[in-house]
GUKOLNU-418508 format. One record per residue: residue in three letters; y, z, x of N, C-alpha, C, O, CB in turn. Coordinates in steps of 0.2 Angstrom, whole numbers, plus 5000, padded with zeros to 4 digits. Atoms other than C-alpha are relative to their C-alpha. Glycine has a CB too. Layout:
<nodes>
AlaYZXYZXYZXYZXYZX/...
</nodes>
This chain:
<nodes>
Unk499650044996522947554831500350045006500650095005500649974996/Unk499949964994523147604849500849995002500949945004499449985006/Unk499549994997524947634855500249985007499849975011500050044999/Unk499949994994525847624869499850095000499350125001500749965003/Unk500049925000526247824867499150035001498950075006500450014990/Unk500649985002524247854861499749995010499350025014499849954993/Unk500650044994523647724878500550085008500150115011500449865002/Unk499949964996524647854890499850054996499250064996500750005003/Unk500649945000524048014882499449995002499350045005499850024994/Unk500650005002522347954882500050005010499550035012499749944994/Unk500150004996522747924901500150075003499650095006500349955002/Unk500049944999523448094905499350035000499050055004500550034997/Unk500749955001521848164899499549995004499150035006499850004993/Unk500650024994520648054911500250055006499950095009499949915004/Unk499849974992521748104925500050085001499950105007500849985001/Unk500349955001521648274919499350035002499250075007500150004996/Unk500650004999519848274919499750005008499550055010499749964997/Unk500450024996519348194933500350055007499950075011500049925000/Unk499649934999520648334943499450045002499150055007500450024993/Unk500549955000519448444938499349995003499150035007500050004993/Unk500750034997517848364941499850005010499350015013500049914998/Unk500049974991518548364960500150075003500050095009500549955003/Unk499949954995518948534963499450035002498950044998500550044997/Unk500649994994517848594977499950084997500450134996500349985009/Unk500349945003516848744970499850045005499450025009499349994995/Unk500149944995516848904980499350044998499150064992500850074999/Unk500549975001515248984984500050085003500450095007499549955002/Unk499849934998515149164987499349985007498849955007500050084993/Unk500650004993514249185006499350044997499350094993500350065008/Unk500749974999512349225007500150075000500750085003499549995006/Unk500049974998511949395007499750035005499150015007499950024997/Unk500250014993511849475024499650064998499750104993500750015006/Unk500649934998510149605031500850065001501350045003499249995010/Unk499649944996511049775034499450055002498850055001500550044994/Unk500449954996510449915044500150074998500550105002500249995009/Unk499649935001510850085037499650065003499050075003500150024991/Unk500349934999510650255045499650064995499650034989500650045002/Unk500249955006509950385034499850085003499350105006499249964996/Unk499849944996510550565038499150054997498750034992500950034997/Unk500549955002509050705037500150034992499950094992500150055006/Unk500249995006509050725019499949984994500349934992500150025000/Unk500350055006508250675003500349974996500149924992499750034996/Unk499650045002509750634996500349935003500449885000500350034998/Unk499750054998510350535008499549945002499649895003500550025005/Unk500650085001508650425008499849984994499549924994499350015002/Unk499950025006508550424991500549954999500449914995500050054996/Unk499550044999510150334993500249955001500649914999500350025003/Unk499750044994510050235005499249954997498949915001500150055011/Unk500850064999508350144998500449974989500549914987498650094999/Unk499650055006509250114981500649965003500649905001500450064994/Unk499650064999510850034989499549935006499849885007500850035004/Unk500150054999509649934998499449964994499349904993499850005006/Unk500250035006508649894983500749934995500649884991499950064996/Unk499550015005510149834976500249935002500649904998500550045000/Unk500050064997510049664988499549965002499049985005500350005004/Unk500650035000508849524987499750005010499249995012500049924996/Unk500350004993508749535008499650055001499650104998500450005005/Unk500549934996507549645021500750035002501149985003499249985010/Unk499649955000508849785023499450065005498850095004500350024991/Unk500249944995508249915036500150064998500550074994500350005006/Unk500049925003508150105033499950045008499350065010499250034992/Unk500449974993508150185051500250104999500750124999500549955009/Unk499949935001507750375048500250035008500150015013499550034997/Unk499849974997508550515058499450035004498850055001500550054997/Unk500649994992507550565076499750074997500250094994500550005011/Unk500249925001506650755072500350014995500850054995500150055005/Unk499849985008506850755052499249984998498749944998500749954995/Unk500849995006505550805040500449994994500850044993499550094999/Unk499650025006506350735023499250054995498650044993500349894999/Unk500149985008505850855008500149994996500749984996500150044998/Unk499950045004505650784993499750064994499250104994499849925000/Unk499949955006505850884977499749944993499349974989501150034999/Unk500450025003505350744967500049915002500349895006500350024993/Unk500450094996504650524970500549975001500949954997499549954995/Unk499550054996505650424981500249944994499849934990499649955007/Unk500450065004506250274970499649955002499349965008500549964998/Unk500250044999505350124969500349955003500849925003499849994996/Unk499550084996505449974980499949954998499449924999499849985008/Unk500150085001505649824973500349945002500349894998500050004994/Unk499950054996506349724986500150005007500550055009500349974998/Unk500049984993506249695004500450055005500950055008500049955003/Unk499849934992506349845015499750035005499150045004500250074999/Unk500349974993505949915032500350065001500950085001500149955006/Unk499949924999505850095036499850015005499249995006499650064996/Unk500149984994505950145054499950075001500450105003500549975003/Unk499949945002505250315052500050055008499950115009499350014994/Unk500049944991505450395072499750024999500050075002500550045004/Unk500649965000503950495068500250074997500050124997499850015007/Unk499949945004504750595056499650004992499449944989500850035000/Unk500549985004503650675043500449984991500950014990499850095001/Unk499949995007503950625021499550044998498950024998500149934996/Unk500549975003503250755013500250044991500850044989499750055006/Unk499549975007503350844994499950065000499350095000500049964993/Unk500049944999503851004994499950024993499650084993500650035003/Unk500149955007503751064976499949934993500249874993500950084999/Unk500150065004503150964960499449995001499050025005500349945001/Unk500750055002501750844955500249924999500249884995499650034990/Unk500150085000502050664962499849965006499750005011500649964998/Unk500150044994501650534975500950005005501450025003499849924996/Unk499249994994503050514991500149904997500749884996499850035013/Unk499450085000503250304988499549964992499149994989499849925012/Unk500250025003502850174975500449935003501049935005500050034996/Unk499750055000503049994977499749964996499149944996500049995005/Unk499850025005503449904964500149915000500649904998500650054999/Unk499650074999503549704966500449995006500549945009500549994994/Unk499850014994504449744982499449985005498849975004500550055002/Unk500550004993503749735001500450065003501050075005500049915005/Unk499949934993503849875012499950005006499349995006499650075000/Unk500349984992503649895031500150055001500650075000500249975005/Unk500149944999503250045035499950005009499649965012499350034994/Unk500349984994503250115054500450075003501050105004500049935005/Unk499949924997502950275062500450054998500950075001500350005005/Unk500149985006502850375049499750054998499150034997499949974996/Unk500449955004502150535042499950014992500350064991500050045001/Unk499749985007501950535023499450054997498850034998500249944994/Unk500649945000501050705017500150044996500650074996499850035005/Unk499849965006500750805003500149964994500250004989500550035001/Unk500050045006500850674990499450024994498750024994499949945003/Unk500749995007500050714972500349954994500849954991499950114995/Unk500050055006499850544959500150034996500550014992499549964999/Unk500449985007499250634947500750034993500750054987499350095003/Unk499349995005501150674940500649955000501249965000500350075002/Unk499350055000501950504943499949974994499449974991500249935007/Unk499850045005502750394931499549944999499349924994500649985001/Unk500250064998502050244937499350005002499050055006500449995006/Unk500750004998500250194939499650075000499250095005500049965006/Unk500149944998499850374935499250035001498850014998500350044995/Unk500649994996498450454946500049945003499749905000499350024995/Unk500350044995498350334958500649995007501249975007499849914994/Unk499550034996498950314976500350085002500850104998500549944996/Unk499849944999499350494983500650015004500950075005499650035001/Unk499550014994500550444996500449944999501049944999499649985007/Unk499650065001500950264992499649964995499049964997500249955007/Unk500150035003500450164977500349915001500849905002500250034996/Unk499650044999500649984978499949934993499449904994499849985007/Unk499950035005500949864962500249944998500349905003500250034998/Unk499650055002501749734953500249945004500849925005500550034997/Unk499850054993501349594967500350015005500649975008500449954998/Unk499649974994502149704979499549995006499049965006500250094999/Unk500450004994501649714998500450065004500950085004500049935004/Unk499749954992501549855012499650005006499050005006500150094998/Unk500250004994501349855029500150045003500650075004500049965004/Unk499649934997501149995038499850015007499349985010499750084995/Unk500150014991501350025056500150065002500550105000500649955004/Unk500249934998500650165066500550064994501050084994500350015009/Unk499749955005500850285052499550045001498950035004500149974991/Unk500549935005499950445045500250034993500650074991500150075004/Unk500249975007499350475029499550055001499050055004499749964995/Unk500449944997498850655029500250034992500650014988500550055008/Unk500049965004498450765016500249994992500450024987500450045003/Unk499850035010498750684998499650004998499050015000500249924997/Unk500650005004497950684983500049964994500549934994499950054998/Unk500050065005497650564969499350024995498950074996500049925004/Unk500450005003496450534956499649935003499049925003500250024993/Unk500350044998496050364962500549985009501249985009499949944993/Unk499450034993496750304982500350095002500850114999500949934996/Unk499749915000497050504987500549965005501149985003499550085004/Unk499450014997498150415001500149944999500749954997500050005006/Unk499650055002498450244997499649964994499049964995500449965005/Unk500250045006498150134981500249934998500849924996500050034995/Unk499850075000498149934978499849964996499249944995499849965005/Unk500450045007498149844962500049945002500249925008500450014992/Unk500250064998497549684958500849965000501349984997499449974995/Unk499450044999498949554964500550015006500849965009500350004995/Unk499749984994499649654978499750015006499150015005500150054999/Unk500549984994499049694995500450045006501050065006499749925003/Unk499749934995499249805011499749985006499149965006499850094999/Unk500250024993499049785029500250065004500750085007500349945003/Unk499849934995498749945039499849975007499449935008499550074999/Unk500050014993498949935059499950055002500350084999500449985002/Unk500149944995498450085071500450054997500950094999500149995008/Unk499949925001498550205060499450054998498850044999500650014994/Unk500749965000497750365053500150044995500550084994499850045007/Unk500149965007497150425035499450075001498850065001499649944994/Unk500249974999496550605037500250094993500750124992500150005008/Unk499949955006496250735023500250004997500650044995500150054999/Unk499850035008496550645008499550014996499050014999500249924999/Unk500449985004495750684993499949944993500449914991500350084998/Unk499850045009495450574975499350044997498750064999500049874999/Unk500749975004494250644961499649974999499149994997500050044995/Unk500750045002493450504958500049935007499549945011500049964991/Unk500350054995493450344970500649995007501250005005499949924995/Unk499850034995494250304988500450075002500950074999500349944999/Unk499449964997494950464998500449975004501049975002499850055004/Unk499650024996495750385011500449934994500949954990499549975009/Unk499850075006496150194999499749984995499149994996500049955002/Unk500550025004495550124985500449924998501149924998499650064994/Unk499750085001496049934982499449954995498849944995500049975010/Unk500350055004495649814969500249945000500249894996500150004994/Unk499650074999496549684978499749975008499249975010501050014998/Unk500150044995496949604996500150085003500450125000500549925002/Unk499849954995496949745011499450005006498850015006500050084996/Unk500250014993496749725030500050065003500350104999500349955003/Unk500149954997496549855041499749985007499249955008499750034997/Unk499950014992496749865060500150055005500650085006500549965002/Unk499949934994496349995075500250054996500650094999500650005005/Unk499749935001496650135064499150044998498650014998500750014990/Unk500749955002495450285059500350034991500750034987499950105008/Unk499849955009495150375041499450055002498850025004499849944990/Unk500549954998494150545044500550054999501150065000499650015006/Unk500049935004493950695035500549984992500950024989500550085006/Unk499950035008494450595018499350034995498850044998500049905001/Unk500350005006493550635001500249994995500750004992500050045000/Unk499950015005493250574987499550044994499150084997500149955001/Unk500349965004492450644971499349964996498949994993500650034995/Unk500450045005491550504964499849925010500049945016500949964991/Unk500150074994491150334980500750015005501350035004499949914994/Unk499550034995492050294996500550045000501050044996500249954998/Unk499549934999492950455004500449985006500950005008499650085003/Unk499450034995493550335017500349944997500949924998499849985009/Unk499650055004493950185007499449964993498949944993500349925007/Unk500450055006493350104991500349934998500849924995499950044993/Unk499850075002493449914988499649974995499049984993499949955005/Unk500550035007493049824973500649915001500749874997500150084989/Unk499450075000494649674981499649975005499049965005500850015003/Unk500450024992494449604998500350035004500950045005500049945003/Unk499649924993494449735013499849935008499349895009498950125001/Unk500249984991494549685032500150055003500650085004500249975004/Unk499849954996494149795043499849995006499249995008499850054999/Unk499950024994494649775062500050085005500450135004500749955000/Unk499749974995494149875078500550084995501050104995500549935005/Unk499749915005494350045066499550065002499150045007499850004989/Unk500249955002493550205064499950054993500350094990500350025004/Unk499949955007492850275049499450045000498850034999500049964991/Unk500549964996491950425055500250074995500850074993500050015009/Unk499949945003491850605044500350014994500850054994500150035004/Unk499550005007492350575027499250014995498649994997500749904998/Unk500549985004491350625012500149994993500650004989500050055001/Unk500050025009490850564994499450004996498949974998500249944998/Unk500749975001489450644984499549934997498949944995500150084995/Unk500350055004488950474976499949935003499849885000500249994994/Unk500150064993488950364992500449965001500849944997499449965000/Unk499550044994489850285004500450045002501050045000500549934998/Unk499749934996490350445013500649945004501149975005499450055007/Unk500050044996490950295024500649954996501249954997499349965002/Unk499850075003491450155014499749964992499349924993499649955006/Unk499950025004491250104997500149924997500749914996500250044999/Unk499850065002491149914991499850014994499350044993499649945004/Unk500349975005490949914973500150074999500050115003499349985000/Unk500349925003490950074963499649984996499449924994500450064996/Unk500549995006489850144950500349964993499949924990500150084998/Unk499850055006490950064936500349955002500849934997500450034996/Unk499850074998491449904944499649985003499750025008500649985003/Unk500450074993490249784955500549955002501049934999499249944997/Unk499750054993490649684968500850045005501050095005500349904994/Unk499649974993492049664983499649965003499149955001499950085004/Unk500250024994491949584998500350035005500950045004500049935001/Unk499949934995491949705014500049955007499549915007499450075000/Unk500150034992492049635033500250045004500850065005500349935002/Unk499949964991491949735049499849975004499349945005499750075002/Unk500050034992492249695064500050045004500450095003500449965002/Unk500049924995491949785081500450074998501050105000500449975008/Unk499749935002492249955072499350054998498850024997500549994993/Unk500249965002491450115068499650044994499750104995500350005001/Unk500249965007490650195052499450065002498850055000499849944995/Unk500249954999489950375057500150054999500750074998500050005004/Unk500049935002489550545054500450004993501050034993500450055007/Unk499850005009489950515034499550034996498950014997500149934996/Unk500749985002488950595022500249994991500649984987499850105003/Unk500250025009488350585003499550084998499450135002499349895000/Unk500349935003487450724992499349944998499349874999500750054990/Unk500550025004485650684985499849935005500049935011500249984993/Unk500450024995484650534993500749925000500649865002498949994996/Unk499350045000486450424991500349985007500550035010500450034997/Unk499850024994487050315005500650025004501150005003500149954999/Unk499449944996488250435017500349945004500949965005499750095008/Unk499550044998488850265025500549964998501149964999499849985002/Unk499750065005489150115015499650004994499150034993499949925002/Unk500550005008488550094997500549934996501149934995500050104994/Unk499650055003488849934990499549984993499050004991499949925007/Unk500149975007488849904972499949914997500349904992500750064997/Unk499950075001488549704970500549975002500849954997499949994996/Unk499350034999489949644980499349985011498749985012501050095000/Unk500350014996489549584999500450035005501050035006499949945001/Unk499649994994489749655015499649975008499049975011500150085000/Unk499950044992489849575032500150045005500750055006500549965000/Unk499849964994489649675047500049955007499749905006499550085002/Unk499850034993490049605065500050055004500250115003500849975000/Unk500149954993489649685081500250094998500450135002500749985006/Unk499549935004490149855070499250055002498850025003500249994989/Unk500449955001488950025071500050044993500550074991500150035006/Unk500049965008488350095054499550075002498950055003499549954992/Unk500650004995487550245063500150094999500750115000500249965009/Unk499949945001487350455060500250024995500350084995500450015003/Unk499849965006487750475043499450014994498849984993500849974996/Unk500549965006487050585029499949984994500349934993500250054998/Unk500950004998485650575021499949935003499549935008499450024992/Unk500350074997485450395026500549965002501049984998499649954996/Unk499550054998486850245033500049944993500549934990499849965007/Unk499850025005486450135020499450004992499449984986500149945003/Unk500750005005484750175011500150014994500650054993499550045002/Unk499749995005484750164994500649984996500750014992500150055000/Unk499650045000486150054991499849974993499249944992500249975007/Unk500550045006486049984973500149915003499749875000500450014989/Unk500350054996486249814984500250025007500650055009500449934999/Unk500150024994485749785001500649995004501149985000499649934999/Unk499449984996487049805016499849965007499950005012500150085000/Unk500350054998486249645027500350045009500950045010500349924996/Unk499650004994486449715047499950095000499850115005501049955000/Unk499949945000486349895043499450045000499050014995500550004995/Unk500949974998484550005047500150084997500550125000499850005011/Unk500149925001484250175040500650034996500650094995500050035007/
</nodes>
C-alpha cells in the first residue's frame, strides 16, 4: 500500500536521479603534437622518443645541428607517430651487436639523417633482419633525404619490410650495406616506394645487393648502379631463391655496373614475380643484365 510518506520518497529518488543524468560530463582536452629538442646525446634521444611514444599524436624529435648520437645499445621502438628532424647529423652504434631503429606498429618520418653501423643480427626484435631500420607490426617509415651507410644484417643489411608494413624512400642514398643472404641495400616482403635516391656499393650474400623484393617495389628516377650478389640481381632482385614472385616497376631510372658470380644475372634476376621497366636502362652489368633469369625480365637485352 503506497503511502503518502513512501509517494515522496519514491519522488526524492527520481529527482535525485535525473540530477544526475544531467550533470554535464567533463572531457579531458585532446592530446596536443609537441615539438621536443633533443640534446646531443643518447640518452637524451632515447628519452625523448619514449616520452613521445607515450602519446597517441605525431610528436616531433628535432635533433641538435653537428651531433653524432652514439648508441651503446637499440634505440627504443616506435610504436607511434613520430618525426625526426635529423639536421644531418649521423645515428650510429658504437659498440655491441644491434640495429640503430625499429619500428614497431608505429610510423616514422625520417629526414636528413645518417644512420650507420647498424648490426641486426643481435636485436631483439625480428632478429637478423634490417641493419639500420627494421620495419614491422603494420608500421610505416618515410624517409627523407637520408643515408644508410654501412649496416649489416642477415636479411635487409640497410633496411627491412615485413609483410603488412611499408616504406617510402625519397632522395636518398644506400651505400655499403651488407646482408648474408638476400637484399644489401633492402629487402621487403611488403609495399616499398622509392624515389630519386641511389643504392651502390651494396652486397648481398645470397640475391639482390641493391634491393630484393618478393612485395611490391616502385622504383622512381633512381640509381642502382655497383652493388653486388653472387646469385643474381647484382642490381635488383624480384623474387629470391626461396620465395617466387614480386612485382617490380621502374621508371626513368638506372640499373648499372652490378655484378653476379657464374653465368647469373649481375642486373635483375627475377624469380617468378613481374617486372615492369619504363623508360629505365638495364645496361653494363656482370656477366649479363638479365640473361639467365629463371623468368624472363620483358624490356631488358643482354
Amino acid at each position: 500500500m503506497l503511502t503518502r510518506k513512501s509517494l515522496i520518497r519514491s519522488a526524492q529518488v527520481l529527482c535525485i536521479g535525473t540530477a544526475a543524468a544531467l550533470t554535464p560530463i567533463v572531457l579531458a582536452p585532446p592530446a596536443s603534437a609537441a615539438t621536443l629538442p633533443v640534446a646531443c646525446s643518447e640518452t637524451a634521444l632515447r628519452n625523448a622518443i619514449n616520452t613521445a611514444n607515450g602519446t597517441p599524436v605525431s610528436d616531433t624529435l628535432n635533433l641538435a645541428p653537428d651531433c653524432t648520437y652514439q648508441l651503446t645499445t637499440e634505440l627504443p621502438a616506435i610504436t607511434s607517430p613520430i618525426v625526426i628532424n635529423g639536421n644531418g647529423d649521423t645515428i650510429t652504434r658504437l659498440s655491441g651487436t644491434f640495429r640503430i631503429l625499429t619500428v614497431n606498429g608505429g610510423a616514422l618520418t625520417l629526414r636528413a639523417a645518417v644512420l650507420s653501423n647498424g648490426d641486426a643480427t643481435g636485436s631483439s626484435v625480428e632478429n637478423g633482419a634490417g641493419g639500420a631500420i627494421v620495419v614491422t607490426g603494420n608500421g610505416s617509415l618515410n624517409l627523407n633525404s637520408g643515408v644508410i651507410r654501412d649496416n649489416h644484417a642477415n636479411f635487409g643489411g640497410g633496411i627491412s619490410v615485413f609483410s603488412g608494413s611499408r616504406a617510402q624512400v625519397n632522395t636518398s642514398a644506400f651505400t655499403g650495406n651488407s646482408a648474408t643472404q638476400n637484399g644489401g641495400g633492402i629487402v621487403s616482403d611488403s609495399t616499398v616506394t622509392v624515389n630519386s635516391s641511389q643504392f651502390s656499393r651494396n652486397t648481398a650474400g645470397n640475391v639482390g645487393g641493391g634491393i630484393a623484393n618478393i612485395g611490391t617495389l616502385t622504383v622512381s628516377a633512381s640509381n642502382i648502379v655497383n652493388n653486388t650478389a653472387p646469385n643474381g640481381g647484382g642490381g635488383l632482385a624480384n623474387g629470391v631463391p626461396a620465395a617466387s614472385g614480386g612485382t617490380s616497376t621502374v621508371t626513368v631510372s638506372n640499373i648499372s655496373n652490378n655484378s653476379a658470380s657464374g653465368a647469373h644475372p649481375g642486373g635483375i634476376y627475377n624469380n617468378g614475380g613481374t617486372v615492369t621497366l619504363r623508360v629505365s636502362r638495364v645496361a653494363a652489368n656482370t656477366p649479363s643484365n638479365c640473361l639467365n633469369s629463371p623468368s624472363p625480365v620483358p624490356g631488358c637485352v643482354g
